[in-house]
C-alpha distance (Angstrom), angle and dihedral (degrees) to the residues before:
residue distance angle dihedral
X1 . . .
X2 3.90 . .
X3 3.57 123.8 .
X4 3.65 86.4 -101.8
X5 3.62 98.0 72.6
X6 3.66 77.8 70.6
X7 3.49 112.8 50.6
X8 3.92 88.7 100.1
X9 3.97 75.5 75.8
X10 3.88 97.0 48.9
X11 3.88 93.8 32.7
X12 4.24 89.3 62.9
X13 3.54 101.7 40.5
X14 3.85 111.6 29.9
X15 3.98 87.5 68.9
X16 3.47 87.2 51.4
X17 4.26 94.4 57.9
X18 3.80 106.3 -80.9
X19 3.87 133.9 132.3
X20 3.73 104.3 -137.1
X21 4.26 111.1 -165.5
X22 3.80 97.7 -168.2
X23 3.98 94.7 -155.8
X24 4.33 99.0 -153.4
X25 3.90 99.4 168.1
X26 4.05 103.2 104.2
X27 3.67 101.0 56.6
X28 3.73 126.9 154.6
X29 3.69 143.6 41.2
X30 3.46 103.4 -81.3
X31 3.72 136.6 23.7
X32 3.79 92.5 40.0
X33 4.08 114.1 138.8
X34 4.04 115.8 -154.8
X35 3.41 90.1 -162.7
X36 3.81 88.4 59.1
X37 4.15 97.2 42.4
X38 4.33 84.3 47.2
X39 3.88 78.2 53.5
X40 4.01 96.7 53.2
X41 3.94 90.1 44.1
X42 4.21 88.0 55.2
X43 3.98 85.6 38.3
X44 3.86 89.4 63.4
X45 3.93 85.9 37.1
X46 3.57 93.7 68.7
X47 3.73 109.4 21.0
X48 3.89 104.2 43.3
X49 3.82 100.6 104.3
X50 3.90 105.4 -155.8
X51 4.08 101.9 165.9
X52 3.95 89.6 161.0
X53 3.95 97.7 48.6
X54 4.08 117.5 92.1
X55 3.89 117.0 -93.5
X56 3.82 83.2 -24.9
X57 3.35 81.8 -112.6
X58 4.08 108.1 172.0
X59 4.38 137.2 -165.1
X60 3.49 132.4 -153.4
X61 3.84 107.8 -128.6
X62 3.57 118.2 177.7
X63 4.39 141.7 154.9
X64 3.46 127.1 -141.3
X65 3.78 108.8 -43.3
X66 3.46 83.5 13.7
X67 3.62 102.2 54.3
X68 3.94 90.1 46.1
X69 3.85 86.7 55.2
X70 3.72 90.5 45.7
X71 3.83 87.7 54.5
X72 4.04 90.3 54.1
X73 3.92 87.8 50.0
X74 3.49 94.7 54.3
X75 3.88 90.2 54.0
X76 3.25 91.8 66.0
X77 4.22 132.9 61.8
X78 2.92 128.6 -57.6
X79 3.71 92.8 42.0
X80 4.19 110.8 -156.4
X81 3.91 112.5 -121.3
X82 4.21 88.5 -112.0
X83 3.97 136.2 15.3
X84 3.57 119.1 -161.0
X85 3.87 117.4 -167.7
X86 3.89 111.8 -157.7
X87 3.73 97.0 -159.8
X88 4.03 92.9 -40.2
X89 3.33 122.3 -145.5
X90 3.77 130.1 -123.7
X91 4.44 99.3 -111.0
X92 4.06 131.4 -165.4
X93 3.07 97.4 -92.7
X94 3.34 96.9 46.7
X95 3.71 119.3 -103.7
X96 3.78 95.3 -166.6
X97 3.94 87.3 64.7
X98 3.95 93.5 36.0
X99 3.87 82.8 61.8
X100 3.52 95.1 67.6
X101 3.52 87.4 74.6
X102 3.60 100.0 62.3
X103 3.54 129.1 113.2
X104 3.86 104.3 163.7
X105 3.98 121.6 93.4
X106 3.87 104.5 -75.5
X107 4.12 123.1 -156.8
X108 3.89 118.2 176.1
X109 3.74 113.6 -173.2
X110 4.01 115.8 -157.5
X111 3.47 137.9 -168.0
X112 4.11 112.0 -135.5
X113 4.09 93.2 -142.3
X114 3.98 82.1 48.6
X115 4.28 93.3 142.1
X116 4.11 91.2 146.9
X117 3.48 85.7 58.9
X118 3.56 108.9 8.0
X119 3.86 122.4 -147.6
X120 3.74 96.2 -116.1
X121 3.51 105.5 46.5
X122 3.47 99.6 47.4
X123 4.16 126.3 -2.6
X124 4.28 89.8 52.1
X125 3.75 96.7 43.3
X126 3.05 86.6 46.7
X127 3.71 103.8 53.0
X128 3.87 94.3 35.3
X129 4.12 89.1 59.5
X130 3.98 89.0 51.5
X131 3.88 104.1 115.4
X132 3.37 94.5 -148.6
X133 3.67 134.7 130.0
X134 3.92 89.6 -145.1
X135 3.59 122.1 40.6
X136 3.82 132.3 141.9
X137 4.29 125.8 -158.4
X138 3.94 97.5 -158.1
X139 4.10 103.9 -170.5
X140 3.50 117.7 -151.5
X141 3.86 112.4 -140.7
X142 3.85 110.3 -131.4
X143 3.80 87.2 -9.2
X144 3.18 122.8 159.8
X145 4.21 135.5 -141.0
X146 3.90 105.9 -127.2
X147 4.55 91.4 35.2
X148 4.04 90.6 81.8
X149 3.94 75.0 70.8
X150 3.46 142.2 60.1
X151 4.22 117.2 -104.8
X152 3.53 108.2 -61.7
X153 3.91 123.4 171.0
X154 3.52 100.8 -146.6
X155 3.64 97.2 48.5
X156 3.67 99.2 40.3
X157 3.99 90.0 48.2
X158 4.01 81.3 55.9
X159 3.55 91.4 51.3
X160 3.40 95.4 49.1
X161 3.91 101.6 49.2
X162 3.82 85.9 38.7
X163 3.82 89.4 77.4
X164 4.25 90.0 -122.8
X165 3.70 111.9 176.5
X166 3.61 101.6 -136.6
X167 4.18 115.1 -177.4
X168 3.93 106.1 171.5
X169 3.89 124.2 36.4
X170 3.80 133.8 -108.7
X171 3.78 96.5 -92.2
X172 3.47 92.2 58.4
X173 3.63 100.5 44.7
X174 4.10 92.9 51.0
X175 3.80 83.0 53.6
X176 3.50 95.1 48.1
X177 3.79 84.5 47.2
X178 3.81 93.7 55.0
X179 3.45 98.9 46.5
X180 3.72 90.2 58.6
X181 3.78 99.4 34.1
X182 3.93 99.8 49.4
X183 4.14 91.9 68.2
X184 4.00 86.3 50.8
X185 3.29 99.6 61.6
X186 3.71 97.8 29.3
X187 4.09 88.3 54.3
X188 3.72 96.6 46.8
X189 3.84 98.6 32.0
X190 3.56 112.8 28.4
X191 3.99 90.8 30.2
X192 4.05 81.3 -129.3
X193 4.47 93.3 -178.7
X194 3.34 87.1 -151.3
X195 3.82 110.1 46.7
X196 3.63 104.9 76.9
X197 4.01 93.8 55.4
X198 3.45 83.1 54.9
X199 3.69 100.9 51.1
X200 4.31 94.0 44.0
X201 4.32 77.4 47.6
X202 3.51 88.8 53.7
X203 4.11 99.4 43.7
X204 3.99 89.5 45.4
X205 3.38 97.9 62.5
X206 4.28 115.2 9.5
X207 3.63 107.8 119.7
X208 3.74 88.8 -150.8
X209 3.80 100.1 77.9
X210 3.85 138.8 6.7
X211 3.89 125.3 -128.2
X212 3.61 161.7 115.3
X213 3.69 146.6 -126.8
X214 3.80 129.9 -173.8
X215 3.69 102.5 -148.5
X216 3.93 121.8 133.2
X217 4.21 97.4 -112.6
X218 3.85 92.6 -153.8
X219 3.35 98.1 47.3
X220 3.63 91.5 54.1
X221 3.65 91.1 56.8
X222 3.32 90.8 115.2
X223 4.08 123.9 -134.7
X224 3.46 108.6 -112.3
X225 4.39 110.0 -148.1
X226 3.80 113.4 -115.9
X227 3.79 127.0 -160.7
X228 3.64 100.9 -106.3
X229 3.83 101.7 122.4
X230 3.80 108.1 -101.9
X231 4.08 122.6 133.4
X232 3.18 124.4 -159.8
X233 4.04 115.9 -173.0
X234 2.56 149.4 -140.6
X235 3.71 108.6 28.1
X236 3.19 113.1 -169.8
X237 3.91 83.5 41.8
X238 3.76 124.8 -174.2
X239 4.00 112.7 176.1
X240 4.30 106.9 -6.1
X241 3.20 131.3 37.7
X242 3.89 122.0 -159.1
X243 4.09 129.8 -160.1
X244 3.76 118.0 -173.2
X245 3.51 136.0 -177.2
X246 3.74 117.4 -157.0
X247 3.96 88.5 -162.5
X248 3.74 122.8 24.7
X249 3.93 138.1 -2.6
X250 3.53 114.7 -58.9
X251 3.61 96.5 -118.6
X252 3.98 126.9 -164.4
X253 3.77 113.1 -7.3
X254 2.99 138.2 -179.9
X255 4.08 136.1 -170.0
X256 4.03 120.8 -163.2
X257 4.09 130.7 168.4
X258 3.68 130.5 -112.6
X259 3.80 94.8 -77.3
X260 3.75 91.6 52.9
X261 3.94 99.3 -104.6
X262 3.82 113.9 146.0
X263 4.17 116.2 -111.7
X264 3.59 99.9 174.0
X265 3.81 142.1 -7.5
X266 3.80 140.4 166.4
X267 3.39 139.6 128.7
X268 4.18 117.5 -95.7
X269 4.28 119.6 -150.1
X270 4.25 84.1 -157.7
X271 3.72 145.0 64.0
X272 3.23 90.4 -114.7
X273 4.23 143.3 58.3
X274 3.41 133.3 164.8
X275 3.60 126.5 -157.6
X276 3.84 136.5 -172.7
X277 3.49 118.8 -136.9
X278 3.75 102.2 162.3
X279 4.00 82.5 126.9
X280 3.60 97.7 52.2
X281 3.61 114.4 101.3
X282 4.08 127.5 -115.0
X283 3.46 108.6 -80.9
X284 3.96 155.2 95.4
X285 3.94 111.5 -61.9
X286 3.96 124.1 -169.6
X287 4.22 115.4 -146.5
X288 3.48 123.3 -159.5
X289 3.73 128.8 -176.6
X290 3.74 143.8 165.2
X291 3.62 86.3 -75.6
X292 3.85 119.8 15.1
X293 3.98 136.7 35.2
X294 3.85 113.9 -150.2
X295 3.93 154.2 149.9
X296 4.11 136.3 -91.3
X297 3.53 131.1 -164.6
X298 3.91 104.7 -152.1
X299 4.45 100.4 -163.2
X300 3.70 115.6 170.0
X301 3.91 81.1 -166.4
């Protein structure tokens, strides 16, 4: 399928203050490599230059083939701050092993009459071998595989002699899909403190899908940055990290990862502190000291 199956995808959430990359290189029914498309997703990982977006903070966001080759990116390094998996397909290699390997907050969205790729074979597996410490299984009701997409022959003639048992229609699953993907990306990109309480809200008690995440809910309230005046560079950091205070001592601080779980803490006499984190693993980082809350980018790239 062409990237413009998916520009229901683009069309909602680029107005609302998202990049979209529409990766259109492994087209086709045969000949397509999944090690090649995880290749373009890293690709745009490491070579889109975006000096004017926030954080620069990126997800992996892919649909059936797709979202199995977006699962074998994300095993590899640099990881992306988010994967989503819209009904993710089982790849060569194997994406249900490749997720294993990763660490970054994992959501896989399914749809229950799923028989192109059904449920069990390859969306479950595939979120139960995630490593991560917060991942989310978001089950469609009466969803469908090809509806997290625009019409497209090919895969709706799949769908159709697949025997899917579809029960609500593609309008309503792309809202459904919305409703629950907007908080994801605003949590982990836009560090939005409120979005993620909204989105476990949503999943407890909508009577349009079935679910669960395991994510701590307080610790992804995210920090939101204040103006007090206190850098902290650079971000995306690779070996030292550097806190300033224009004003006053920094004071207590304290640095914890996107599940909440404490890296470093202490309390600095100066205006200054610099830390190395050349250890630390890729990923989203939360800062808080006397005087300001904020976000790091740790990049080994």
């Amino acid at each position: 399928m062409s990237y413009v199956a998916y520009e229901n995808l683009s069309g909602y959430f680029v107005p609302k203050g998202y990049v979209f990359a529409m990766i259109d290189t492994e087209n086709g029914i045969i000949g397509v490599s999944h090690p090649d498309f995880a290749a373009d997703y890293q690709y745009v990982n490491q070579n889109l230059a975006l000096p004017n977006v926030l954080n620069n903070s990126i997800a992996f966001l892919g649909h059936s083939m797709g979202g199995g080759a977006a699962f074998l990116a994300a095993s590899q390094a640099p990881q992306p701050q988010l994967l989503i998996g819209l009904a993710p397909a089982e790849t060569n290699p194997s994406a249900i092993d490749a997720a294993s390997s990763i660490n970054c907050p994992v959501f896989v969205f399914s749809g229950q009459g799923d028989a192109v790729t059904p449920p069990s074979e390859n969306h479950i597996p595939m979120y139960d071998s995630s490593n991560s410490l917060c991942k989310g299984f978001i089950n469609i009701l009466g969803g469908a595989h090809c509806y997290f997409a625009n019409s497209n022959f090919f895969c709706d003639f799949g769908e159709t002699t697949a025997g899917s048992s579809i029960q609500i229609s593609r309008a309503e699953q792309q809202d459904i899909l919305y409703d629950f993907l907007e908080p994801l990306l605003a949590t982990f990109l836009k560090n939005d403190n409120q979005a993620f309480a909204q989105f476990s809200d949503s999943l407890a008690s909508s009577s349009r899908v079935n679910g669960t995440h395991t994510c701590d809910v307080n610790a992804l309230k995210a920090i939101s940055p204040d103006n007090q005046q206190v850098s902290v560079f650079p971000s995306p950091v690779n070996e030292i990290l550097t806190l300033s205070s224009a004003d006053k001592m920094l004071g207590a601080f304290e640095i914890v990862n996107s599940l909440g779980r404490q890296m470093l803490a202490g309390d600095c006499k100066n205006q200054q502190l610099q830390l190395n984190v050349s250890d630390w693993p890729d990923g989203v980082y939360y800062f808080r000291t006397s005087s300001k809350y904020g976000k790091i980018i740790k990049s080994s790239r």
